[in-house]
C-alpha positions as CSV (number, residue, x, y, z in Angstrom):
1,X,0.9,-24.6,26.4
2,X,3.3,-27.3,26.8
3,X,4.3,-28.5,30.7
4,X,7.8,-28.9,31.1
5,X,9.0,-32.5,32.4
6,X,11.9,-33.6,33.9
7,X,13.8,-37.4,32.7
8,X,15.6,-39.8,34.7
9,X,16.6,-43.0,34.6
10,X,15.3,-45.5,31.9
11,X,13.2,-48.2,32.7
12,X,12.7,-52.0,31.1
13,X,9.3,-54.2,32.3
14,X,10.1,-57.4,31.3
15,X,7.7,-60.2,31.4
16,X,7.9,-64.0,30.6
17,X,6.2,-67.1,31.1
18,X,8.0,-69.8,32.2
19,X,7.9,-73.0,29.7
20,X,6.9,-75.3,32.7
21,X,6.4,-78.4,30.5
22,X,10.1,-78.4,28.8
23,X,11.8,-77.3,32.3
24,X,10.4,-79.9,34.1
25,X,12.0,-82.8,31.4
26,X,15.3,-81.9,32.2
27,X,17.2,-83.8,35.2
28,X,17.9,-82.4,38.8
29,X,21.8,-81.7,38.2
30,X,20.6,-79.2,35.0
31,X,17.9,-77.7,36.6
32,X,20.8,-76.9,39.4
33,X,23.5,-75.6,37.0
34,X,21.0,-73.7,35.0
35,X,19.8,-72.2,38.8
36,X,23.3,-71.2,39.7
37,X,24.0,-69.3,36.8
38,X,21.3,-67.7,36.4
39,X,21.6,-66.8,40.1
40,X,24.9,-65.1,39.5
41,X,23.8,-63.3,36.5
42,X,20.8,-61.8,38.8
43,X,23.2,-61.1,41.7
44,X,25.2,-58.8,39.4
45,X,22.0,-57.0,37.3
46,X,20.1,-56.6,41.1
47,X,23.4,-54.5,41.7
48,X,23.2,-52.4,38.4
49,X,19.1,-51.5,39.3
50,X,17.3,-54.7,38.3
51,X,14.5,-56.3,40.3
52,X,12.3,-59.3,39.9
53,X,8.7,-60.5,40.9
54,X,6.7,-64.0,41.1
55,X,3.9,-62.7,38.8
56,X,0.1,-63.5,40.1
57,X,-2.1,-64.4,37.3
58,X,-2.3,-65.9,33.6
59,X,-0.5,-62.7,32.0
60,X,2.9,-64.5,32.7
61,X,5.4,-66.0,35.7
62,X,8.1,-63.6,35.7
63,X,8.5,-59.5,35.9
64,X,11.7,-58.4,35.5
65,X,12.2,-54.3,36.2
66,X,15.2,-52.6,35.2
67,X,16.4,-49.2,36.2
68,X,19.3,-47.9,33.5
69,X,20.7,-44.5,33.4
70,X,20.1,-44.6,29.1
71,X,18.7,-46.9,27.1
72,X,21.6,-48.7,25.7
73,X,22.4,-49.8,29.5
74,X,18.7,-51.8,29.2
75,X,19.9,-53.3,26.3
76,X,22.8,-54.6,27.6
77,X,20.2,-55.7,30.7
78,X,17.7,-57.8,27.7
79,X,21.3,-59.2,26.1
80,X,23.0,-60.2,29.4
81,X,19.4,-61.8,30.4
82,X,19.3,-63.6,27.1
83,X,22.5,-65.0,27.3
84,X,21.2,-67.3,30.7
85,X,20.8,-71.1,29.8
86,X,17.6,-70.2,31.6
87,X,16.2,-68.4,29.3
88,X,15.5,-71.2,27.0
89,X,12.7,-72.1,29.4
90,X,11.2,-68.2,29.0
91,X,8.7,-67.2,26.8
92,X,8.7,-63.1,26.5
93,X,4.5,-62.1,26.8
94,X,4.7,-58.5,27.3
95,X,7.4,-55.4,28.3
96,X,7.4,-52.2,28.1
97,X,9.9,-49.5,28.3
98,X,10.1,-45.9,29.4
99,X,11.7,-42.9,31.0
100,X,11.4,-42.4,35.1
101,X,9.4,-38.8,33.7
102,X,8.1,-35.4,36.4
103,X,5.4,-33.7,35.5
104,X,5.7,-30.2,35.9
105,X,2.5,-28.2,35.9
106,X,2.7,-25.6,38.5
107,X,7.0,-25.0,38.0
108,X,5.5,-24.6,34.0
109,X,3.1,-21.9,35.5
110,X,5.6,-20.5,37.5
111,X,8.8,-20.4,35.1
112,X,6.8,-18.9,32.5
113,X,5.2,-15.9,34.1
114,X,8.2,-15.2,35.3
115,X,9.9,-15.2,31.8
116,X,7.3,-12.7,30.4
117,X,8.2,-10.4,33.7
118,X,11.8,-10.1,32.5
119,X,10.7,-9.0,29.3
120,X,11.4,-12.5,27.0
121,X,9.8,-13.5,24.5
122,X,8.3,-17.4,24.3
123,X,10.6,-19.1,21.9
124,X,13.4,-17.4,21.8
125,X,16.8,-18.0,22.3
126,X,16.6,-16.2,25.6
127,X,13.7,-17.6,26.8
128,X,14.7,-21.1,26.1
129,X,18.5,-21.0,27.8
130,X,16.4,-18.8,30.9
131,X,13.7,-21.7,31.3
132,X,16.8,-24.6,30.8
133,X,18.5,-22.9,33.7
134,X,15.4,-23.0,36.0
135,X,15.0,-26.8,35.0
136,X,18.9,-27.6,35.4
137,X,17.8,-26.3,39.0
138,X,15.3,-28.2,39.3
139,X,16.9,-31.5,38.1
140,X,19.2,-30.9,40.5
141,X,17.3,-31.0,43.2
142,X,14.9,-33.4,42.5
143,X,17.8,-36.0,41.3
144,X,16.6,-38.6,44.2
145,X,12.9,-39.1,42.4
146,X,14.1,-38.7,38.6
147,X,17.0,-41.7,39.5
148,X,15.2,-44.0,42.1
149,X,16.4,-47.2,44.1
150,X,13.7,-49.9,43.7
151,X,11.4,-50.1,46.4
152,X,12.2,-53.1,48.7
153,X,8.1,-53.7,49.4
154,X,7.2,-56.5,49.0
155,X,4.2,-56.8,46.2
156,X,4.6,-54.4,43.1
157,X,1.9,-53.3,40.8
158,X,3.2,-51.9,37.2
159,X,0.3,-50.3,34.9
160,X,0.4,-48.5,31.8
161,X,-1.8,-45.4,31.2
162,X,-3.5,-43.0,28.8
163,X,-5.0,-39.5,28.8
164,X,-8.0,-39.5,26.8
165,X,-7.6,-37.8,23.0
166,X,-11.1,-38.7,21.5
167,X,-13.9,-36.1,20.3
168,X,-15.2,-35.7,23.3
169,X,-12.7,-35.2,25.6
170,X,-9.4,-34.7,24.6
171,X,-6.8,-33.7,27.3
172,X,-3.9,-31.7,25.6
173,X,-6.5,-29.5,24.5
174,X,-7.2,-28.4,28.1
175,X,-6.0,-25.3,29.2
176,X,-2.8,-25.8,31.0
177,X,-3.7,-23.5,34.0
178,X,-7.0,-26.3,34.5
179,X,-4.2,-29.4,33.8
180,X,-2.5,-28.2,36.5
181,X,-5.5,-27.5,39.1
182,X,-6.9,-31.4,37.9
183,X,-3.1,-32.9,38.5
184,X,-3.0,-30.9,42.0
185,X,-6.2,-32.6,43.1
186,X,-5.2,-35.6,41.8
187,X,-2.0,-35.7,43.3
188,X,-3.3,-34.7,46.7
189,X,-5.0,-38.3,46.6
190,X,-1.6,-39.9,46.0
191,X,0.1,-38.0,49.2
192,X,-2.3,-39.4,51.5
193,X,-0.7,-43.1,50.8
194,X,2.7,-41.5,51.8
195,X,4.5,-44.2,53.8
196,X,2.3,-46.7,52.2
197,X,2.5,-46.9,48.8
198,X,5.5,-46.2,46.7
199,X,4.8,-44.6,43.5
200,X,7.1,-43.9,40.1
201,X,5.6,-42.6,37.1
202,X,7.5,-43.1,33.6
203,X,7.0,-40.8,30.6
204,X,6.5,-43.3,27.4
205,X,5.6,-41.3,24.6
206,X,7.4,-42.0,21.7
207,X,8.8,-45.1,23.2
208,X,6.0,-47.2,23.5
209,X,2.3,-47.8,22.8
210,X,0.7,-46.1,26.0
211,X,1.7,-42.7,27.0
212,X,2.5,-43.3,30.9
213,X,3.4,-46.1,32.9
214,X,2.9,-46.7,36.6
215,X,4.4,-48.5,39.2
216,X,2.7,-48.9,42.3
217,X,4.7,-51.1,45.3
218,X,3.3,-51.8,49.0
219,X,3.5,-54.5,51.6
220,X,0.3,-54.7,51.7
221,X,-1.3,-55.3,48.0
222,X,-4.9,-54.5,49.1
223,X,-3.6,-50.6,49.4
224,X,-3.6,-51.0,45.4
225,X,-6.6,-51.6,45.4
226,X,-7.5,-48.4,47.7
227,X,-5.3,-45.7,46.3
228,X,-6.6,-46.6,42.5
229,X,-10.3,-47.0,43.4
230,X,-9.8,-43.7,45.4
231,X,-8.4,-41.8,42.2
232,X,-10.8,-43.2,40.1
233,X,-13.2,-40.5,41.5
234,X,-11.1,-37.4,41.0
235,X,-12.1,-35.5,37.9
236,X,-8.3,-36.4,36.0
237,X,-9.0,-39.9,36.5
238,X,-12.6,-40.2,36.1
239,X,-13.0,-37.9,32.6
240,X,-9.7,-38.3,31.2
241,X,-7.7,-41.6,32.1
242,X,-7.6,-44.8,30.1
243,X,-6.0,-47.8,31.6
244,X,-4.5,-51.1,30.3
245,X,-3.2,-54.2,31.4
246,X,-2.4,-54.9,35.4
247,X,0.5,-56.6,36.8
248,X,1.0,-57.7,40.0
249,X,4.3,-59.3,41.1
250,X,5.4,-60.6,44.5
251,X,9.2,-59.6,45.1
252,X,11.8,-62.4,44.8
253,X,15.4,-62.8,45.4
254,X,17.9,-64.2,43.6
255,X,18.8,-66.5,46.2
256,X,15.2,-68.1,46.0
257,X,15.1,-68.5,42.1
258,X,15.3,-72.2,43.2
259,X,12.8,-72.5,45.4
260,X,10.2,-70.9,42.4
261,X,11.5,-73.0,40.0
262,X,10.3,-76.0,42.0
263,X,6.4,-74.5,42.0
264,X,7.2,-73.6,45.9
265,X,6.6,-70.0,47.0
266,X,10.0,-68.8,48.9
C-alpha cells in the first residue's frame, strides 16, 4: 500500500566554490561594485524565500537555499543568481532540488479504513475524490509545515537520503501498517529536539538522484551531531537508511557578503 504525502513549497540547494585565485586579481573598487550588486540582488531573493550559508569544509564556500512556491519560481532564483557579476568568481559543485514533502503513514491508515467502512472500493472514482477531500483537509491545516519560513538558527545542516531497495532489505516492500510503527518510533526521536533543532524534510523522487533530502538547522551545531547519532539506532535508520554527502553552512547576511569575500568571518 502506497502512503499518501502532502507537497509544499519547492526547494533549490545551491552550492559553489568560490574561484579565490581570479577574485583576488581584481582591484578594490571591483571587488566593491561587484559586492554591492550582488548585495541588492540577495536583499530582494532573501525576501522571495532565499537563504545563504558560509559552507565549512572542502565540498564548496557557498550554500544557497531557496524556498519557491513551483519550480519555475527556482528557476527564475538560478537565472536571477546568474545574472550577478559575481558569479563569474562561482564555480557550481553540487545542488539539489526537491519538494518541502509529509509523510503520511498513520492519516494513510486512517483515511483508508475509513473508505472501506463507507462501502468504497480502492481505486475508484469514489474512493479517490473521498481520500482527495480528506487530504485537501489536511493540506489545509498543515499549510505552516508544507510552506515554511527559513529558520533564522544560525548553523544549517542539509543531507540527502535513501531507503534501502537491495535484496536484502528492501523498504517499499514492508508492510505499510510496520512503515508506519518504524516512522512513529523514529519520529518520536525527532520530537525530543523540539525547540532545538529545526527540521524540514523534501520529497525528491523523480526530481533528483536521492529520494529525500534533509535539512537540519540549530544554534548550536553539536545538536546535529546528537539528534543523527541518536536516530542512527532506531530500527528505520539503522536497517533501512542510506545517507550521502553532509553540508554544513554557517548563516550569512547579505549585508556581510563583504566581510566573507575578504576571508574574514562576519
Amino acid at each position: 500500500m502506497v502512503p499518501y504525502t502532502l507537497e509544499g513549497a519547492s526547494m533549490l540547494h545551491q552550492m559553489f566554490r568560490i574561484r579565490w585565485s581570479a577574485w583576488k586579481t581584481l582591484d578594490e573598487q571591483k571587488q566593491k561594485a561587484l559586492i554591492a550588486e550582488a548585495q541588492a540582488v540577495l536583499i530582494g531573493m532573501q525576501a522571495e524565500g532565499t537563504s545563504f550559508y558560509s559552507m565549512i569544509g572542502h565540498k564548496g564556500d557557498l550554500l544557497f537555499v531557496h524556498f519557491r512556491p513551483a519550480l519555475d519560481a527556482l528557476n527564475a532564483a538560478e537565472l536571477k543568481l546568474a545574472q550577478t557579476g559575481l558569479a563569474d568568481y562561482l564555480e557550481p559543485t553540487s545542488s539539489y532540488l526537491s519538494v518541502v514533502e509529509l509523510g503520511l503513514y498513520e492519516s494513510t491508515q486512517r483515511i483508508n479504513k475509513m473508505l472501506v467502512d463507507r462501502g468504497l472500493q480502492a481505486g475508484s472514482e469514489e474512493w479517490d475524490k473521498a481520500a482527495n477531500e480528506e487530504l485537501e483537509r489536511s493540506r489545509v491545516a498543515m499549510a505552516p509545515r508544507l510552506n515554511p519560513e527559513t529558520p533564522a538558527a544560525r548553523y544549517i545542516c542539509f543531507y540527502p537520503m535513501d531507503r534501502r531497495r537491495g535484496e536484502d532489505k528492501n523498504w517499499y516492500q514492508v508492510p505499510l501498517g510496520e512503515r508506519a510503527r518504524m516512522m512513529h518510533e523514529h519520529g518520536m526521536v525527532g520530537r525530543k529536539y523540539a525547540g532545538i533543532v529545526k527540521q524540514i524534510i523534501s520529497g525528491s523522487i523523480g526530481l533528483d538522484d536521492w529520494e529525500w533530502g534533509v535539512d537540519l538547522w540549530a544554534d548550536d551545531p553539536v545538536q546535529f551531531k546528537k539528534l543523527i547519532y541518536e536516530m542512527r539506532f532506531d530500527e528505520v535508520s539503522a536497517v533501512y537508511a542510506l545517507f550521502g554527502q553532509f553540508f554544513i553552512g554557517v548563516r550569512t547576511q547579505p549585508e556581510e557578503l563583504g566581510e566573507l569575500l575578504a576571508g574574514r568571518r562576519p
